[in-house]
Structure formats: structure tokens, C-alpha cells
MIMARZA-822821 format. One record per residue (C-alpha): x, y, z. Coordinates in steps of 0.5 Angstrom, whole numbers, m for minus. Example, Ala and Ser with C-alpha at 12.3 -4.5 7.8 and 13.67 -1.06 7.14 Angstrom:
residues 2
{xx 25&yy m9&zz 16} $
{xx 27&yy m2&zz 14} $
This chain:
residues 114
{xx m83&yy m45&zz 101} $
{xx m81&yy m40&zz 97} $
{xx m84&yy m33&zz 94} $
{xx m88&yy m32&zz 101} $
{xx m86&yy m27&zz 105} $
{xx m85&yy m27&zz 112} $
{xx m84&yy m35&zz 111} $
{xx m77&yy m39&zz 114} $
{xx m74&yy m39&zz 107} $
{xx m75&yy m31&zz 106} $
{xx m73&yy m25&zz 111} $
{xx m79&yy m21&zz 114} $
{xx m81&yy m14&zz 111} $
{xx m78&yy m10&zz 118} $
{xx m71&yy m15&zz 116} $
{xx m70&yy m12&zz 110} $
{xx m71&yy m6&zz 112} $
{xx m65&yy m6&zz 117} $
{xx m61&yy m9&zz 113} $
{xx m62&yy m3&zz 107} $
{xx m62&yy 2&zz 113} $
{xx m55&yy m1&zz 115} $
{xx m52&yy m1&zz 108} $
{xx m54&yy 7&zz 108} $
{xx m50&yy 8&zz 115} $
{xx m45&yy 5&zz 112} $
{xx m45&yy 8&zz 105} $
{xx m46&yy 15&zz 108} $
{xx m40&yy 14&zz 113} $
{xx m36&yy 12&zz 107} $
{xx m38&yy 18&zz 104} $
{xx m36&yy 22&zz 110} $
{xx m29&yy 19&zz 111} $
{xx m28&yy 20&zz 103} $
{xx m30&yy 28&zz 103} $
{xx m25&yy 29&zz 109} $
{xx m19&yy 26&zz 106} $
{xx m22&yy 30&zz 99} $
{xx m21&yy 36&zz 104} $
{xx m15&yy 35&zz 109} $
{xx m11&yy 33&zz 102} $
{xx m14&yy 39&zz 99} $
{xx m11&yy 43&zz 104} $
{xx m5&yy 39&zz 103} $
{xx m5&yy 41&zz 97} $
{xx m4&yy 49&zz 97} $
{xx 1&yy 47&zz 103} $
{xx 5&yy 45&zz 98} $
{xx 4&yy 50&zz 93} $
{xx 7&yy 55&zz 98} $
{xx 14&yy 51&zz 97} $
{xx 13&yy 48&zz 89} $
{xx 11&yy 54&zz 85} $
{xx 7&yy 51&zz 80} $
{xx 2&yy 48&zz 84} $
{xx m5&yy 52&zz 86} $
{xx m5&yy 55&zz 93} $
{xx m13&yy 58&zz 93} $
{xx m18&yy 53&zz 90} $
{xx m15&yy 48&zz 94} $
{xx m16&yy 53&zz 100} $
{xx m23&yy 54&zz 98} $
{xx m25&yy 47&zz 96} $
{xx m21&yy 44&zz 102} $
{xx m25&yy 49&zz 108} $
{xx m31&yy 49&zz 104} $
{xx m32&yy 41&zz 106} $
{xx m28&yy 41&zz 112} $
{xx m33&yy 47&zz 114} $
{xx m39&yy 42&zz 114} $
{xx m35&yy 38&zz 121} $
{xx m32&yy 43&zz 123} $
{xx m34&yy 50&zz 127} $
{xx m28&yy 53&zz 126} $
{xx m26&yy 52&zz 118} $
{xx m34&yy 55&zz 118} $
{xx m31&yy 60&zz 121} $
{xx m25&yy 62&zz 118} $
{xx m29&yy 62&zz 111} $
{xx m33&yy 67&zz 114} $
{xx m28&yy 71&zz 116} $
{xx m25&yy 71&zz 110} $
{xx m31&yy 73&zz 107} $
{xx m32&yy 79&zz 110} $
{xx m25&yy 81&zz 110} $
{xx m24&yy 80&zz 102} $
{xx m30&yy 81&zz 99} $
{xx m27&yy 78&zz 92} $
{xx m26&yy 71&zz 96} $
{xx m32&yy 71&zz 98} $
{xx m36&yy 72&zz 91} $
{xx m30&yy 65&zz 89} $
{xx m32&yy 62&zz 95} $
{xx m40&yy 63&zz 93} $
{xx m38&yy 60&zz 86} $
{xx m34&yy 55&zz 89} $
{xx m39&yy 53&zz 94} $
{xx m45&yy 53&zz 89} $
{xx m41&yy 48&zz 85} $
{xx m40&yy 43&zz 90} $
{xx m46&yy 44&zz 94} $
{xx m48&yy 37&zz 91} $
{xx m41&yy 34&zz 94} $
{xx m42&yy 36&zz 102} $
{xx m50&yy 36&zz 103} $
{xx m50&yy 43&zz 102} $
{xx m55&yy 48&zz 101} $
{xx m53&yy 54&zz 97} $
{xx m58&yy 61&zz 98} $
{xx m57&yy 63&zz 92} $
{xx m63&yy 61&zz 87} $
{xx m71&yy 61&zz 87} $
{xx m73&yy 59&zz 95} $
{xx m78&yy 55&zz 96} $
């Protein structure tokens, strides 16, 4: 019979909903392995920068800690150690960090509470 559900010929309502929770496993694991290779590249990028002068050495520094510091405890700490000790890094990291907020999962503390 076709159009019924929980018949032979479609797949169960609890069935569906596997297949869809599997499909957003696979995607969020896609989306994390595509985020790490953004930052290890970024991080690439401002190591080349200190050999090939027109190349940007901060922002790739910034941008490549900022999602690496979502996995790993010790890029959070080195951003936050940079804060403290370089306030006007720290206000790029904060511009740097709202921008990419939606990129990483993250919430900025900037802006309305609530």
C-alpha cells in the first residue's frame, strides 16, 4: 500500500527519525573536520607569513586560535593569555570573535542577555 505510514512499503515514523539523526551526525562531523582544517590552515598561513613578507601573519592567528580554542583547551588558553597581556589584541580578538561566532558554535558575551 502506498501513502500509509508504518506499512511494508514506508519506513516507520521512529525509522525516519534515525536516518535524519544520523544525517545530522554526519553533517555536524563534517562540519567539525572542515572547521579544524580552516584553523590548522590559518595557522599555516601566518607560519608562512613569517618567511614571505606580504602574506598577514595576525588575522590568521586570530581566526585559526579562535576555532581551534572550541577543541582544544590549550589554544583557549593561549587566547586568553594574549588577552591579558595585549589589551589591543584582545579588543581584535573580541571583533574577530563576534564575526565568526556563527562559524564555531559559539556565543559571544557581547550584546543583550537573555
Amino acid at each position: 500500500m502506498r501513502g500509509r505510514r508504518g506499512t511494508l512499503d514506508t519506513p516507520a515514523w521512529s525509522e525516519t527519525l534515525r536516518r535524519r539523526s544520523g544525517r545530522k551526525i554526519v553533517k555536524d562531523r563534517l562540519r567539525r573536520w572542515a572547521l579544524l582544517t580552516l584553523a590548522w590552515m590559518c595557522l599555516t598561513v601566518a607560519a608562512l607569513s613569517l618567511v614571505i613578507p606580504f602574506l598577514p601573519t595576525t588575522v590568521p592567528v586570530i581566526v585559526g586560535l579562535l576555532i581551534l580554542s572550541t577543541e582544544y583547551a590549550w589554544a583557549h588558553r593561549t587566547l586568553e593569555r594574549w588577552k591579558v597581556r595585549w589589551p589591543k589584541f584582545a579588543a581584535v580578538v573580541d571583533k574577530v570573535e563576534a564575526k565568526t561566532a556563527h562559524w564555531t558554535g559559539r556565543r559571544t558575551t557581547e550584546g543583550p542577555q537573555g
